[in-house]
Structure formats: structure tokens, C-alpha cells
C-alpha positions in Angstrom: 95.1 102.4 121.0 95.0 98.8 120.1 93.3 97.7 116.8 92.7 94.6 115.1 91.3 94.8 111.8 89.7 91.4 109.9 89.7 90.6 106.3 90.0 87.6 104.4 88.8 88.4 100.7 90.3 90.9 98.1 87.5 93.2 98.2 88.3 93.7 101.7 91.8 94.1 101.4 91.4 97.1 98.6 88.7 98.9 100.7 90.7 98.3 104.0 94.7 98.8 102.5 93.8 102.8 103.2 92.6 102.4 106.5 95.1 100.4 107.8 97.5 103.0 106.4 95.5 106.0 108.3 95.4 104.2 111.0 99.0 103.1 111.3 99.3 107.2 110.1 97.7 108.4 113.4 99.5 106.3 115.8 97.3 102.9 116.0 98.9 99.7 116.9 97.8 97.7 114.1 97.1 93.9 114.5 95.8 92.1 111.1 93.9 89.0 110.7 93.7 87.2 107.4 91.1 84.5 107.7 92.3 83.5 103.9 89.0 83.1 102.2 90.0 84.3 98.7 93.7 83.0 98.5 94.5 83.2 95.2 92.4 86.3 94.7 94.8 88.3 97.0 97.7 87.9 95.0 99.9 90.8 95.3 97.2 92.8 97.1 98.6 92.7 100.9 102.0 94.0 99.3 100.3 96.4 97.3 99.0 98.4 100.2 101.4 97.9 102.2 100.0 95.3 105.1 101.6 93.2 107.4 99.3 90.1 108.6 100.0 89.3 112.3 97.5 86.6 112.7 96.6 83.9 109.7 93.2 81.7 109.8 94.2 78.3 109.3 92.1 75.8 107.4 89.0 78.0 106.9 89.0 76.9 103.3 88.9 73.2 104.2 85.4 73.7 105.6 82.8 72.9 102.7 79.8 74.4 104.1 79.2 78.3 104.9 78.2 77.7 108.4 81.4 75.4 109.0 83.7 78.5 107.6 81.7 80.6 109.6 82.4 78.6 112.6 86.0 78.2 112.2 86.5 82.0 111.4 84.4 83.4 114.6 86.7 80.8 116.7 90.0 81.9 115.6 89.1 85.5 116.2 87.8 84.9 119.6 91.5 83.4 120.5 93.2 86.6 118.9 90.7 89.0 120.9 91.6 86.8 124.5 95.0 87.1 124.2 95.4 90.7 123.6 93.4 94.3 124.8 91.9 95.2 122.0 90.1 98.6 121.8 88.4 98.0 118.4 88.0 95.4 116.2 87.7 97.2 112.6 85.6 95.2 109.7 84.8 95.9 106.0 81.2 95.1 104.0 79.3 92.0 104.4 81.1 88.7 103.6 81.7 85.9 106.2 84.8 87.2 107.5 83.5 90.1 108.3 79.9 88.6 110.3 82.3 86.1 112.0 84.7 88.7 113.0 82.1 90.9 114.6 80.4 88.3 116.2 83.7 87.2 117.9 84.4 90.9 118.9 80.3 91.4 120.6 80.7 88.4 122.4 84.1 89.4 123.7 83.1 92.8 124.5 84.9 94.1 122.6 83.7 97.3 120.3 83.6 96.3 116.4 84.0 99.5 113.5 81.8 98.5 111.0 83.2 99.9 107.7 81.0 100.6 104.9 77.7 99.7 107.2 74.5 100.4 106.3 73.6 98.8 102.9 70.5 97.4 102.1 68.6 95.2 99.6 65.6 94.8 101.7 65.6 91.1 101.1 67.5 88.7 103.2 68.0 86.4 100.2 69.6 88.9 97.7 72.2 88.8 97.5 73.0 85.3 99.5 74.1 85.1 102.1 75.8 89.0 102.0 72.6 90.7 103.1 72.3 88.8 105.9 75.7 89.3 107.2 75.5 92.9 106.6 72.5 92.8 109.1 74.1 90.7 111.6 77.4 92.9 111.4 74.7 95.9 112.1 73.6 94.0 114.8 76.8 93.2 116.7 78.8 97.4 116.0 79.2 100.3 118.2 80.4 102.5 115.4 79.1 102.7 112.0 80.5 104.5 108.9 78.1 104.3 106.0 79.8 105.6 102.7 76.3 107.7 101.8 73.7 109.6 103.3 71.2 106.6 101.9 72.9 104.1 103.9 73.3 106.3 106.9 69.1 106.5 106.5 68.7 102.7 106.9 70.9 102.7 109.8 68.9 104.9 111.6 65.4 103.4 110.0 67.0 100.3 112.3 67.2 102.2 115.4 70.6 102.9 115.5 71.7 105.6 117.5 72.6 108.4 115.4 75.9 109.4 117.6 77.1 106.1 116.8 76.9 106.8 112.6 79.5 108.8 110.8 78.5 109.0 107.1 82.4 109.3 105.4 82.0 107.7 101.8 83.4 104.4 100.7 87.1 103.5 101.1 87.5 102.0 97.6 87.6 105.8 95.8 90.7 105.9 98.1 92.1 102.6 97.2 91.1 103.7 93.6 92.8 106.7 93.5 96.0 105.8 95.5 96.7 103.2 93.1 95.9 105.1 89.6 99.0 107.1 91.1 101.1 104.2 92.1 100.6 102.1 88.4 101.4 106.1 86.5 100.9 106.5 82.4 103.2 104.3 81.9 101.7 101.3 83.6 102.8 98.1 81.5 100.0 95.1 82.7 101.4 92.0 84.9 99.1 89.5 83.3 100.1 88.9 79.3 96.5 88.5 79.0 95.4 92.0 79.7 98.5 93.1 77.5 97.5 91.2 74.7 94.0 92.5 74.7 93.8 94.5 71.4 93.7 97.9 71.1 91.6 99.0 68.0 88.5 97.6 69.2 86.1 99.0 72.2 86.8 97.2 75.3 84.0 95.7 77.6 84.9 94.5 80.9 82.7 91.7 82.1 82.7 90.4 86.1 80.3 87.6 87.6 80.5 85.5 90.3 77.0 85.8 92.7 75.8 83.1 94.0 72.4 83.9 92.8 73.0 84.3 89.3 74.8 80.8 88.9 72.6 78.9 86.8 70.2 79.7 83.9 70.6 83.4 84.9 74.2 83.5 84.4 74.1 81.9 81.3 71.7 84.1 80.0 74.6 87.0 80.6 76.9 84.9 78.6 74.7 84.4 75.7 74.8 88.3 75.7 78.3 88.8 76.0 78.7 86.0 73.2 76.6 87.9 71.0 77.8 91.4 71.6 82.0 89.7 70.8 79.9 89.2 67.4 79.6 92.3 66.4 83.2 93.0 65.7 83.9 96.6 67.0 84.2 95.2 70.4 86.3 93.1 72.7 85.0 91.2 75.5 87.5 91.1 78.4 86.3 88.8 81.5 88.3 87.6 84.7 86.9 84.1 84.9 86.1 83.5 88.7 87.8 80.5 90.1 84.2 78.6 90.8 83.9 75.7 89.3 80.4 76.3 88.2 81.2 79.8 87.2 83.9 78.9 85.4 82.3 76.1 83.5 80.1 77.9 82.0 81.9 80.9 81.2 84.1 78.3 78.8 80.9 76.3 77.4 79.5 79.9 76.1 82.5 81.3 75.7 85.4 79.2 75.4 85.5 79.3 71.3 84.2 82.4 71.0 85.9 85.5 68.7 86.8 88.5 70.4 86.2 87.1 73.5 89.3 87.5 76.0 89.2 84.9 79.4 91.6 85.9 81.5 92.9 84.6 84.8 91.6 86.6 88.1 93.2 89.9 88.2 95.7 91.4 90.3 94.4 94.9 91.4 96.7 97.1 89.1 95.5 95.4 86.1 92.0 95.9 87.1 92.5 99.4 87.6 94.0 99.3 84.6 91.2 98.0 82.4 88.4 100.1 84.3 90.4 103.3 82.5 90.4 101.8 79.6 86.9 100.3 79.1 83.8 101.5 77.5 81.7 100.0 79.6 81.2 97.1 82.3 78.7 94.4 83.1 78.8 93.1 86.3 77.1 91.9 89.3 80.2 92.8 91.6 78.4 95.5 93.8 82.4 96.7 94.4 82.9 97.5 90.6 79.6 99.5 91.2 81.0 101.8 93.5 85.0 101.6 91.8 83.3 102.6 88.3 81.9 106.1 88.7 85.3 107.3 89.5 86.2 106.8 86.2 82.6 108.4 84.5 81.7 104.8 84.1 78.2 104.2 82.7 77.7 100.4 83.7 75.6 97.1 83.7 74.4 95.6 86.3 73.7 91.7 86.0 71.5 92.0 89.2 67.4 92.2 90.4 68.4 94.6 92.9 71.2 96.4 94.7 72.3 98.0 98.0 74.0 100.8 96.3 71.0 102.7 94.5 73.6 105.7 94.5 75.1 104.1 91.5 71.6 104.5 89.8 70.1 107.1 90.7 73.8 109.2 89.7 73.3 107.9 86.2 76.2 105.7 86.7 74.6 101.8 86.6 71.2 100.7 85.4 70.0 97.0 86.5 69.1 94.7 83.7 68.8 91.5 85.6 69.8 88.2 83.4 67.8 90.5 80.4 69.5 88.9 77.4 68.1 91.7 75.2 68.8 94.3 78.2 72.3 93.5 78.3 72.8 93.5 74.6 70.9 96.9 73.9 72.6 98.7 76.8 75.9 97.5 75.7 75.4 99.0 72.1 74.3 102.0 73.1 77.0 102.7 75.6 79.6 101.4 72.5 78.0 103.5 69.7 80.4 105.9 68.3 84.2 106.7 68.5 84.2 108.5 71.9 84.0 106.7 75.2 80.6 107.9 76.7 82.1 109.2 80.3 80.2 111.0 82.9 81.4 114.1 85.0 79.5 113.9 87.6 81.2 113.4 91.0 81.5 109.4 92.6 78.4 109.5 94.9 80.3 107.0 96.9 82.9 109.7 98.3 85.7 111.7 97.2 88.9 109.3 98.7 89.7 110.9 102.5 87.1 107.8 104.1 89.7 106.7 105.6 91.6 109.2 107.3 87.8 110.1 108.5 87.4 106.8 109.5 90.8 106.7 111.2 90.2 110.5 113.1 87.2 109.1 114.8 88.5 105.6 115.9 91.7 107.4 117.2 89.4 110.2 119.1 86.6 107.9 120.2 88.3 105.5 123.1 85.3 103.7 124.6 85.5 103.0 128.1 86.6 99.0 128.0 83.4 96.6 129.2 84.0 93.4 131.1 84.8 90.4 129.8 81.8 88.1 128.7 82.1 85.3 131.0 83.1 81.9 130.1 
């Protein structure tokens, strides 16, 4: 059983580090290709879990436009998948790796694993352009593994065949809970940031990056945080994302301000790190929505929707939009008194064996091999 499995972001790299490793576990021969769309990002992460890249994109991030990366990325793939027998081609969420990947692998013929399918926001334009690639990944798999029963519903709302879904829950409660082992107690941060952050105040963990918040929408956030650092029994801890735009206005609301911690884009074990520590989080990462009830999170999100209403509906995440006086209410209640206000409640995103699940039926599922699309 040959297997080549497609990432190129760190969000994909945490939720498929544990899949690889099943895989490789039940015998795969493992081929990875690393289109290289977060570079910096991925710091540390491939070593962390433990992956060996076999194939590299090249120049993906010299392409300015999303259609051009697109392009380049679905190309590259192609060439992998003609010059090898692949039985699967495995790939993770929604980003443009992942839709280029798949595309490459259904006009190959050759069957794509869609990891953590069937999320929805119901609108093609939120969030941009992820929802759209998540359709388009739908589109182009033979074998779907939604993390919930929710996301297993839309699959089969869109006609998919319902001997071609196995629900198994989301990879990242595996990736979450083989590396609180890994970093122990004892866990001393890599970044001096996060070890400088102090200890005597509550901490709040703050993540943006969407495409659709940049703008008045995201400043609105940081006027929040800004005022919330004001209060003086918190500290604001934020990984500032390495967009420019992002980044320029996290320092022009930010930059000055007191209790207010900017830090540089995490490595993984610091992240983990700070999610057990923190009181709460405000984010529009829809990752951190699903990483965050693992640790009885109650959280934030910075978003008009999302395509994990789980997180809601478990208590775990309410959506306050860009809501200036949303943000700032729902952080002081979640802040008020001297204990951390942690659920118990199970992670409605899975319970961490996804991916041996995920690896069982890849490994036990051989489709018969399709001709070749012609030239």
C-alpha cells in the first residue's frame, strides 16, 4: 500500500503528524509532499511528529495570487502522482494545498482521503476562500472522514454515498494529547517571550489571521483586547501572524500597550503550552476551536459564523463577530474570579484514536486501481 499524503501549512502538519505515524504504524509506504505554504510557521513541527518530506514544492510562495499558488501546487502533485503507483493520496481540511492536491489526485485517478471532510459554513464566501476548497476537496474524494456526526450529515445532505463516510473525530485531540505527553510538567517554553509572560496575572490567549476580518473588523478585536490589557488583572498574550496587514495593525493598537504581550508565531509546544495555561482565548482560528475543549476551554470566537457548531452547541465557544462590547463582556466574565472557569464535558471533536481509525480503514480498503486519465 502506497500513500502520498499533502500538506503545506502548520495546521496540517499537527492534524496529519498522527496519521502519518498510524499509517507508517500499520505498514504504509509513506510518501510526503510539502508544498511549503507556511514556512516559517512550520518551524520545528515536521521534527516534532516525526515526518520525513520526500517531495518539496518549489516556488509556491513566489506566486502572488491564490489562483497562481493554486496552479503551481496542483502541477507539482500531478508529477509526483505520474511517477509513482499511488493507492491514495491522503489530504487534511480546506486550504489550498489541500484543494490543489485533490484535484491532482481526481484527475490522475487516483483515490484522494479527505481528512476532516465535511464542514460547512453554508456560505461560499465565509470564510474565503477555505469554504470553497472544502467543497471542491468534497467534490474530487472517494473516502471521507468527518470528525462529527454534524459533518458526516452535510456529507450525506450532498449526496455522498454513505459507505464512502467514516465519522472518526478530528486528528488534532491526537496531536493535542501526544504532545501534552511529549513537553511533561516540566516543560520550560522555547520562545523567551512565552517565558517571560508573567505569572500573577490571568492569561488570555489571542489568535487572528482570516482573511475576512482584516480590516475595520479586525481592528475592532484589537480595540477589545487593548481595553481588556487595561484592566490590570489580565495579560494579553498574542502570536502576531506574519501578514503584513495583520501585523500592522496588531502593533498600531497594540504596540504601546500595557500588559499586552506580542509574540513571534509559535512553535507547537509553546502553544500547547499556553492553551493549559490560559483563561480563555479569542480567536478566529477554527483549529484552536476544536484544540480548546480538550482543555475545558470556554472561548471566543472573532467570527459571523463557523463550520464547527460542535464547539457551540458543547458550551465550549460562543461567536461574537468583531462585537467590541461582545468581546470585552465575554472576556470579563470568563476572567471573574480566582479559579479558571473549565468545563468537563468531553471534546465533541473526538477522543484522540482518529487516526489509527483513519489508518485501519485506508490500510483495509484497497480500491481496485482506475486507468489513467489520458493525456
Amino acid at each position: 500500500m502506497r500513500v502520498l499524503v499533502a500538506f503545506g501549512t502548520r495546521p496540517e502538519i499537527i492534524k496529519l503528524g498522527p496519521v502519518c505515524k498510524a499509517l507508517q504504524d500499520a505498514g504504509a509506504q509513506l510518501d510526503v509532499f510539502w508544498s511549503g505554504q507556511h514556512i516559517e510557521l512550520a518551524a520545528g513541527l515536521l521534527d516534532f511528529f516525526g515526518i520525513t518530506v520526500t517531495h518539496n514544492g518549489s516556488h509556491i510562495v513566489d506566486e502572488q495570487g491564490l489562483a497562481g499558488k493554486f496552479g503551481r501546487m496542483t502541477e507539482q502533485v500531478e508529477k509526483i502522482l505520474r511517477a509513482k503507483t499511488f493507492d491514495w493520496i491522503i489530504v487534511q481540511g480546506d486550504t489550498a494545498t489541500a484543494a490543489a492536491a485533490a484535484t491532482a489526485g481526481f484527475m490522475g485517478r487516483v483515490p484522494v482521503a479527505h481528512v476532516e471532510a465535511g464542514l460547512r459554513t453554508g456560505d461560499l464566501m465565509s470564510p474565503f476562500p477555505e469554504e470553497f476548497n472544502r467543497r471542491l476537496i468534497g467534490q474530487a474524494s472517494a473516502l471521507h472522514f468527518p470528525p462529527t456526526a454534524e459533518a458526516r450529515g452535510n456529507l450525506l445532505r450532498e449526496g455522498v454515498p454513505a459507505k464512502d463516510i467514516v465519522t472518526v473525530g478530528n486528528t488534532v485531540v491526537d496531536a493535542l494529547i501526544y504532545a501534552r505527553a511529549k513537553i511533561g510538567d516540566a516543560y520550560q517554553p522555547i520562545d523567551a517571550g512565552v517565558a517571560a509572560l508573567p505569572t500573577d496575572k490571568k492569561l488570555v490567549l489571542a489568535t487572528m489571521h482570516r482573511r475576512e476580518n482584516i480590516g475595520g473588523p479586525m481592528r475592532n478585536v484589537l480595540r477589545a483586547l487593548r481595553t481588556l490589557a487595561a484592566d490590570g488583572d489580565k495579560v494579553i498574550a498574542l502570536p502576531v501572524h506574519l501578514n503584513p496587514q495583520v501585523r500592522d495593525d496588531v502593533l498600531k493598537y497594540l504596540g504601546d500597550a500595557p500588559n499586552v504581550h506580542l509574540l513571534s508565531p509559535l512553535q507547537y509546544p509553546d502553544f500547547v503550552y499556553l492553551l493549559d495555561k490560559a483563561w480563555t482565548v479569542v480567536t478566529d482560528s477554527g483549529g484552536v476551536q476544536e484544540e480548546a475543549p480538550t482543555f475545558g476551554l470556554q472561548i471566543l470566537i472573532t467570527r459571523e459564523s463557523t463550520e464547527r457548531p460542535e464547539v457551540v452547541s458543547a458550551g465550549f465557544g460562543k461567536l461574537v463577530g468583531s462585537n467590541y462590547n461582545a468581546i470585552v463582556d465575554g472576556v470579563r466574565r470568563l476572567t471573574r474570579g480566582h479559579e479558571r472557569q473549565l468545563l468537563k464535558a468531553p471534546n465533541p471533536f473526538g477522543r484522540g484514536d482518529a487516526a489509527e481509525r483513519i489508518a485501519a480503514r485506508i490500510m483495509n480498503k484497497k480500491p481496485a486501481r482506475r486507468e489513467a486519465a489520458a493525456a
